[in-house]
FIKELO-843069 format. One record per residue (C-alpha): residue number from 1; residue in three letters; x, y, z. Coordinates in steps of 0.05 Angstrom, whole numbers, m for minus. Example, Ala and Ser with C-alpha at 12.3 -4.5 7.8 and 13.67 -1.06 7.14 Angstrom:
2
@n->1	res->ALA	u->246	v->m90	w->156
@n->2	res->SER	u->273	v->m21	w->143
This chain:
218
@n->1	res->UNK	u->0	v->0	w->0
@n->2	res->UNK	u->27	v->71	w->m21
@n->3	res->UNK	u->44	v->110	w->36
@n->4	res->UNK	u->4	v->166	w->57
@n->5	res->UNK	u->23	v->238	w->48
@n->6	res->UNK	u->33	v->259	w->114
@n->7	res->UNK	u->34	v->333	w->104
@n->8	res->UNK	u->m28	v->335	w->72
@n->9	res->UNK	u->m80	v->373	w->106
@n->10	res->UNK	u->m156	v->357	w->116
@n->11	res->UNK	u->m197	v->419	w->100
@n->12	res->UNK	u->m246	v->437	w->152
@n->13	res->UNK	u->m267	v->508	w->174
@n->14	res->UNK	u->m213	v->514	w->218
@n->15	res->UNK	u->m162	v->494	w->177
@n->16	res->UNK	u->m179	v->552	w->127
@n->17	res->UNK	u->m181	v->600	w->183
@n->18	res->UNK	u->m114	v->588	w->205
@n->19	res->UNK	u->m83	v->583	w->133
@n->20	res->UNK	u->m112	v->658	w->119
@n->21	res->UNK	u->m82	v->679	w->190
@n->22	res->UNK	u->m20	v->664	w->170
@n->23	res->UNK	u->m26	v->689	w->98
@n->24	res->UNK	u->m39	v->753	w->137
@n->25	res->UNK	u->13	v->748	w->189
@n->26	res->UNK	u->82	v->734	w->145
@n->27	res->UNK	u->102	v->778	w->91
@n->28	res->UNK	u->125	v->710	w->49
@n->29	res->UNK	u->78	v->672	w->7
@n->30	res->UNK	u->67	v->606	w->52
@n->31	res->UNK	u->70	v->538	w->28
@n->32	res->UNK	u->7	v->506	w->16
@n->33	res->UNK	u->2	v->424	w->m1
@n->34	res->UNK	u->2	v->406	w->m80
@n->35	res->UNK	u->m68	v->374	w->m68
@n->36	res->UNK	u->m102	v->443	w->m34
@n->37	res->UNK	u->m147	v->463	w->m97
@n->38	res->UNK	u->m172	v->390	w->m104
@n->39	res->UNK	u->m188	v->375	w->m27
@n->40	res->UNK	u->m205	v->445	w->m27
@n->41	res->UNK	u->m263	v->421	w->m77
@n->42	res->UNK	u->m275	v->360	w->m48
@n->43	res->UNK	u->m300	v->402	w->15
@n->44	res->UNK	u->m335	v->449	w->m13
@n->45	res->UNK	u->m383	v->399	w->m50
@n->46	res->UNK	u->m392	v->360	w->13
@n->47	res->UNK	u->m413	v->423	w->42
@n->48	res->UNK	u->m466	v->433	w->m23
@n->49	res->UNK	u->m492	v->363	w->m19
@n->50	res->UNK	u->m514	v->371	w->55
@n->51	res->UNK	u->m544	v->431	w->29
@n->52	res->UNK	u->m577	v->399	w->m18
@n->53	res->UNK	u->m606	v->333	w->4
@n->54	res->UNK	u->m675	v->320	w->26
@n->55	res->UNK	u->m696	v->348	w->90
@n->56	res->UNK	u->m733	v->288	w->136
@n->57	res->UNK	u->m726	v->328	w->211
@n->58	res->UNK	u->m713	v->378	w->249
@n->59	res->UNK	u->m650	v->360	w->259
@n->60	res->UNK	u->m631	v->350	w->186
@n->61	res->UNK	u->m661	v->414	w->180
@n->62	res->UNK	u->m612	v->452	w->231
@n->63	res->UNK	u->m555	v->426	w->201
@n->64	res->UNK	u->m573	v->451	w->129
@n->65	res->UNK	u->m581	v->523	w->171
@n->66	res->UNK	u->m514	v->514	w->204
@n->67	res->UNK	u->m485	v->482	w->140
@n->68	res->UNK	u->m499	v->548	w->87
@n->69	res->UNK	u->m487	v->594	w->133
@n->70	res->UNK	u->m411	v->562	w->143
@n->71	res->UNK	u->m415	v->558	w->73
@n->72	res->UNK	u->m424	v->634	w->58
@n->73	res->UNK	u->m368	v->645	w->125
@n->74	res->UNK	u->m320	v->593	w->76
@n->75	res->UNK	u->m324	v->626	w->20
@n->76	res->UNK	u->m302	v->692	w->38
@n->77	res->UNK	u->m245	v->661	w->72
@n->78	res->UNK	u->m229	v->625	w->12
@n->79	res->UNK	u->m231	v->690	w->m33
@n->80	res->UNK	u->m187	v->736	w->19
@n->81	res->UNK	u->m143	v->681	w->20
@n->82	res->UNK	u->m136	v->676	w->m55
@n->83	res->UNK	u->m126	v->752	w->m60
@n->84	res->UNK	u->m69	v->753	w->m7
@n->85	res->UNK	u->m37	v->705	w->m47
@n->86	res->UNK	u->m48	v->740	w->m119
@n->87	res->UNK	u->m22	v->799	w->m90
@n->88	res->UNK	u->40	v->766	w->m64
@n->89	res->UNK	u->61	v->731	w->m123
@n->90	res->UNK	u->48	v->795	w->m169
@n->91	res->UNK	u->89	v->826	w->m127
@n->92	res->UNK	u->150	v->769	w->m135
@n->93	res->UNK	u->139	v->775	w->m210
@n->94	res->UNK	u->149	v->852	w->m200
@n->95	res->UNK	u->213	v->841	w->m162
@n->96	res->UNK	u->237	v->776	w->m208
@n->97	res->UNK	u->228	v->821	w->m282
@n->98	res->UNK	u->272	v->883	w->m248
@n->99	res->UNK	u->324	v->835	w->m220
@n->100	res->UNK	u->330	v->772	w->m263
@n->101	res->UNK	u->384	v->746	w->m208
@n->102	res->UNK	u->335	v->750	w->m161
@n->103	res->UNK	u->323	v->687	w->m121
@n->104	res->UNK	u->248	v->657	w->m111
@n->105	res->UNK	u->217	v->587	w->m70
@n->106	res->UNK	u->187	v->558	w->m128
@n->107	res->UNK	u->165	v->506	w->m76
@n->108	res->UNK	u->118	v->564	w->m46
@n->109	res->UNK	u->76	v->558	w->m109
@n->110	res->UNK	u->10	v->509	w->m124
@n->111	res->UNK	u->13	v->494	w->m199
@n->112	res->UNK	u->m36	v->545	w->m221
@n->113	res->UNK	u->m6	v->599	w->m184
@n->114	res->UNK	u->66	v->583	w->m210
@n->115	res->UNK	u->33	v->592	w->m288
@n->116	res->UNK	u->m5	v->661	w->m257
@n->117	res->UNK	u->73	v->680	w->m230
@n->118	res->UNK	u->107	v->658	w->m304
@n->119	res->UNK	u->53	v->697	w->m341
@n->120	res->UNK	u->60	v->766	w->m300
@n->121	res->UNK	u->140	v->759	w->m313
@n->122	res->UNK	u->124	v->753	w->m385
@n->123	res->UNK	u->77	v->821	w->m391
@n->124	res->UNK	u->128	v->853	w->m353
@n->125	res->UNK	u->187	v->842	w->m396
@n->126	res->UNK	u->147	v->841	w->m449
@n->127	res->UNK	u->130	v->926	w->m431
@n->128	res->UNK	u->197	v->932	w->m408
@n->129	res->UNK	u->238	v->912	w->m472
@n->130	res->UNK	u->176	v->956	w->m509
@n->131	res->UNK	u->177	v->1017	w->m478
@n->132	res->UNK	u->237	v->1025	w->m426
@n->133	res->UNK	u->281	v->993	w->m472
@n->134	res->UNK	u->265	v->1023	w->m534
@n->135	res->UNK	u->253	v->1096	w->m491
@n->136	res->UNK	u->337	v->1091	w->m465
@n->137	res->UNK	u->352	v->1076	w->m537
@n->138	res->UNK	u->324	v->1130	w->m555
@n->139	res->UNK	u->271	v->1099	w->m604
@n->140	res->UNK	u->186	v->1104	w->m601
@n->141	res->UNK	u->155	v->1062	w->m552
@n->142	res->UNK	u->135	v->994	w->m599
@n->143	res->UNK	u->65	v->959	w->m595
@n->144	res->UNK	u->76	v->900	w->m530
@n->145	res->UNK	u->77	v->829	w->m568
@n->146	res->UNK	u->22	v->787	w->m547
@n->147	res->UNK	u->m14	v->849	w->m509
@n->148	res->UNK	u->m66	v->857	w->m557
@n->149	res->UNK	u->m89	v->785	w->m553
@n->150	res->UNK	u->m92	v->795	w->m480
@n->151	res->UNK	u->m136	v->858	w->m470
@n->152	res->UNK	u->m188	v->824	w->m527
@n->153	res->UNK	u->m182	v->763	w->m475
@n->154	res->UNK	u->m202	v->803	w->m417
@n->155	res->UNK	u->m241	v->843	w->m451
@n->156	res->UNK	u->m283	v->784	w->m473
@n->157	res->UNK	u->m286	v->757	w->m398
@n->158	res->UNK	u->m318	v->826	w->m381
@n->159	res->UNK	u->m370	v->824	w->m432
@n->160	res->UNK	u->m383	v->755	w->m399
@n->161	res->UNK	u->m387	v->778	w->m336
@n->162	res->UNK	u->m435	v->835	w->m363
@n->163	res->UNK	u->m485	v->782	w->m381
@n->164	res->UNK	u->m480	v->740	w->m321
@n->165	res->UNK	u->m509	v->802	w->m291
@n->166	res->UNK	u->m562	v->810	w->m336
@n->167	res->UNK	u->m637	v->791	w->m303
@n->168	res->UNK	u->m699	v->760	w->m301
@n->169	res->UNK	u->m764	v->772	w->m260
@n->170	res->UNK	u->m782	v->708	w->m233
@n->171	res->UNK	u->m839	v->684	w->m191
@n->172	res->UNK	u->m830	v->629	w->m131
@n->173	res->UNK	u->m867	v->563	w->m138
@n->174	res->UNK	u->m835	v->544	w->m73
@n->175	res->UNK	u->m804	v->582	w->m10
@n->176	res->UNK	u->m732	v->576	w->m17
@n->177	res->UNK	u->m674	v->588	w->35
@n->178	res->UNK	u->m614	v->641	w->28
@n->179	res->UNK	u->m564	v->624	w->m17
@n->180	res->UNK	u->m501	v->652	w->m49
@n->181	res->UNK	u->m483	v->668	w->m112
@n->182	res->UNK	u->m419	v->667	w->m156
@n->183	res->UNK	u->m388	v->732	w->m127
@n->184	res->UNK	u->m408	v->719	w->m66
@n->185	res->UNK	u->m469	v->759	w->m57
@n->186	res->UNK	u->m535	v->735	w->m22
@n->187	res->UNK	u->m596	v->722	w->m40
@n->188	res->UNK	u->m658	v->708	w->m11
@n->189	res->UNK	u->m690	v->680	w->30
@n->190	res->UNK	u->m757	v->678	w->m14
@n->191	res->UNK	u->m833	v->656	w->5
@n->192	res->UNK	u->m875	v->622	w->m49
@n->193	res->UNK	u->m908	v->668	w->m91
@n->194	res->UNK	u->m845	v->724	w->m86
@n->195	res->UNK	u->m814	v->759	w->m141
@n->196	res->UNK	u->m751	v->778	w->m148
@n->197	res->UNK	u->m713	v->799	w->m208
@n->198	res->UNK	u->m649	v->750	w->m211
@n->199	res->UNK	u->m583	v->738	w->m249
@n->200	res->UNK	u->m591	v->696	w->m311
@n->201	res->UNK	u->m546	v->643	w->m295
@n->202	res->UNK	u->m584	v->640	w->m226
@n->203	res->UNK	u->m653	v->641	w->m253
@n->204	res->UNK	u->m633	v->578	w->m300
@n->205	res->UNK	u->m610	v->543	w->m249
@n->206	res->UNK	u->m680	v->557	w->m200
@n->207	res->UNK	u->m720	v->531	w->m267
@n->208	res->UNK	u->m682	v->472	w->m272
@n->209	res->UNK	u->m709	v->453	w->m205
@n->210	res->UNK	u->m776	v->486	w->m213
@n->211	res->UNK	u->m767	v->533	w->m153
@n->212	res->UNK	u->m788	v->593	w->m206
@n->213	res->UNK	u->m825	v->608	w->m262
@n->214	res->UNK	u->m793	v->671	w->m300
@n->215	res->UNK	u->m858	v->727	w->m311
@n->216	res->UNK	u->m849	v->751	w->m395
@n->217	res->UNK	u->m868	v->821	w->m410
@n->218	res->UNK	u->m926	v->826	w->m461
């Protein structure tokens, strides 16, 4: 039988707390376990399916209540935590494109964040050799390679996000509890017969399990 990871961590509540205290307490990006994201995951969709399942008591019924409203506490841990991070390693690739001789933990990273830290480096050097470069040679500032590409790309992610915001008036066929969206925000909780005017994505979702009907204009 393999042998166990023993550094691994089991996500619970706590766990996440203390990881985002001391994300907040040392200046250096701390290590995290390869497998974080995908236990990460693992946890949060246990948390959904309790959510999720048939009620049957009163006590099944409690520990939905307890369950979401963890949930919505875990989430904004998770999101503070990411941005801690995010800002750290933008600020490494900062330091590693003005000092190439600079020394960085790769061993600090998770996978996605060391592709997030060898993408910044790239936009950097990419602007420096562009403009700085070019500027102390005493030529025009030249169009950043790839840079283009990249504003249509988050361009394109903004339109998305536009129409993830767009809404629908919708009328309750059953009482439903609080819940939380994608960025975090709450909705709810709705009686039958409520209307509400809801994200699209949201609104698809609440169809899909007849909770609403959406209400058409004439």
């Amino acid at each position: 039988m393999a042998e166990e990871n023993k550094d691994e961590v089991t996500i619970t509540y706590e766990t996440l707390f203390e990881l985002l205290r001391r994300e907040k307490e040392r200046t250096e990006l701390q290590k995290l376990d390869d497998s974080f994201f995908g236990n990460l995951l693992r946890y949060l969709k246990d948390k959904q399916a309790i959510i999720s399942k048939q009620q049957t008591d009163l006590f099944s019924a409690e520990e939905k209540r307890k369950t979401e409203d963890q949930l919505i506490n875990v989430r904004k841990i998770i999101k503070e935590l990411y941005e801690r991070r995010e800002k750290k390693i933008v600020s490494m690739a900062v330091d590693k494109s003005r000092n190439k001789s600079a020394i960085i933990d790769n061993s600090v990273f998770l996978k996605e964040e060391k592709e997030l830290f060898d993408n910044i480096i790239k936009v950097l050097d990419n602007g420096r050799d562009s403009v700085l470069t070019n500027l102390l040679s005493l030529k025009e500032p030249s169009q950043m390679q790839g840079f283009t590409s990249a504003v249509s790309r988050v361009e394109f992610k903004a339109e998305q996000k536009k129409a993830d915001k767009e809404t629908k008036l919708v009328r309750f066929l059953h009482a439903v509890p609080k819940f939380v969206g994608k960025e975090l925000e709450e909705y709810g909780p709705f009686e039958e017969e409520d209307i509400a005017s809801l994200p699209i994505d949201i609104v698809n979702v609440l169809i899909k399990k007849n909770r609403v009907e959406e209400i058409r204009g004439d």
